[in-house]
PLY file of the C-alpha trace (Angstrom):
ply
format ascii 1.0
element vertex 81
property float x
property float y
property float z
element edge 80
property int vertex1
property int vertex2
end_header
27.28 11.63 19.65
24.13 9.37 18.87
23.06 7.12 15.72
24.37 8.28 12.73
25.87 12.20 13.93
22.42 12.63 15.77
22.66 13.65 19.46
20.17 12.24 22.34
18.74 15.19 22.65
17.65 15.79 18.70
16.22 12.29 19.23
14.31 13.38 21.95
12.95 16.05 20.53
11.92 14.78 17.27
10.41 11.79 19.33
8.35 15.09 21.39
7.40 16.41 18.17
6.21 13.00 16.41
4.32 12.34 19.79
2.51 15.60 19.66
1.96 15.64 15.84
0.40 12.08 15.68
-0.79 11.70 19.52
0.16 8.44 21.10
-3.14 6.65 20.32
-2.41 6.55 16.84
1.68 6.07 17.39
0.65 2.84 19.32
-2.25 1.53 16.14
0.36 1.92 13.85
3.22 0.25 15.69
0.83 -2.24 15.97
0.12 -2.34 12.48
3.73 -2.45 11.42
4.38 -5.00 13.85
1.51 -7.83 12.09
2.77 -6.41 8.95
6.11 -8.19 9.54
4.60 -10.91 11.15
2.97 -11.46 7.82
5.77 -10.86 5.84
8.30 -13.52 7.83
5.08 -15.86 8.14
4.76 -15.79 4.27
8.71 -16.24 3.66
8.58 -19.45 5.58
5.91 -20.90 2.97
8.28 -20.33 0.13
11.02 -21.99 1.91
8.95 -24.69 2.78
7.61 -25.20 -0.82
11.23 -24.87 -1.86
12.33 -28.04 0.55
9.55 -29.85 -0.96
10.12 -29.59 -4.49
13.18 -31.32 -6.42
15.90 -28.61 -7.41
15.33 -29.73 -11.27
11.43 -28.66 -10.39
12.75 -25.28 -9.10
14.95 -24.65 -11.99
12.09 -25.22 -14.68
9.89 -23.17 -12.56
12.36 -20.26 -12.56
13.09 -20.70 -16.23
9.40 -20.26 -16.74
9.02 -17.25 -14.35
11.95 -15.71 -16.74
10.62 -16.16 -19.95
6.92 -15.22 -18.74
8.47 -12.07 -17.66
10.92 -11.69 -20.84
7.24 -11.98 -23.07
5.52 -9.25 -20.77
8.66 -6.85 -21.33
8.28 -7.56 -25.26
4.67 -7.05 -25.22
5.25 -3.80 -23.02
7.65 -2.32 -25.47
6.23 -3.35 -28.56
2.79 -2.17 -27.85
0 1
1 2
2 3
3 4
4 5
5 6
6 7
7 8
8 9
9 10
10 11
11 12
12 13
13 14
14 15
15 16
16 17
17 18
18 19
19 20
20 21
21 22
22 23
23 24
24 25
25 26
26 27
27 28
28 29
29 30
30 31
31 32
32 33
33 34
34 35
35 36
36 37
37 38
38 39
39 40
40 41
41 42
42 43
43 44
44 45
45 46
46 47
47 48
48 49
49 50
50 51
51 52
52 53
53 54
54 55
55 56
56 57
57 58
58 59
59 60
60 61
61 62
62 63
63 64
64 65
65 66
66 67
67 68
68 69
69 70
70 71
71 72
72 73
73 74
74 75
75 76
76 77
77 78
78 79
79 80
């Protein structure tokens, strides 16, 4: 039995049939996509952590507290208008 009740040879075949849908050309472009995608993403989650470390936790606090009531005014606005 493979991942999750699949067998190796469903796998194999649905790989076959992705491979012949989509060609390999494009399977390769858009692994390659995916793969600067995430790049990005963990590239952009170290900033915040590294803005985090530099500001004081009472700085991070405010700034939450005004992220929450900015949000809590949109939601109003939304559902009053």
């Amino acid at each position: 039995m493979g991942i999750g009740g699949i067998s190796m040879w469903q796998l194999l075949i649905l790989l076959l049939i992705v491979v012949l849908v989509f060609g390999t050309k494009r399977l390769r472009n858009m692994g390659g996509d995916l793969g600067a995608a995430v790049k990005g993403f963990r590239k952009g989650m170290e900033d915040v952590q590294k803005e985090d470390e530099k500001l004081e936790p009472d700085q991070i606090a405010s700034e939450t507290a005004a992220e929450m009531k900015t949000e809590e005014e949109a939601r109003e606005k939304e559902l009053s208008g």
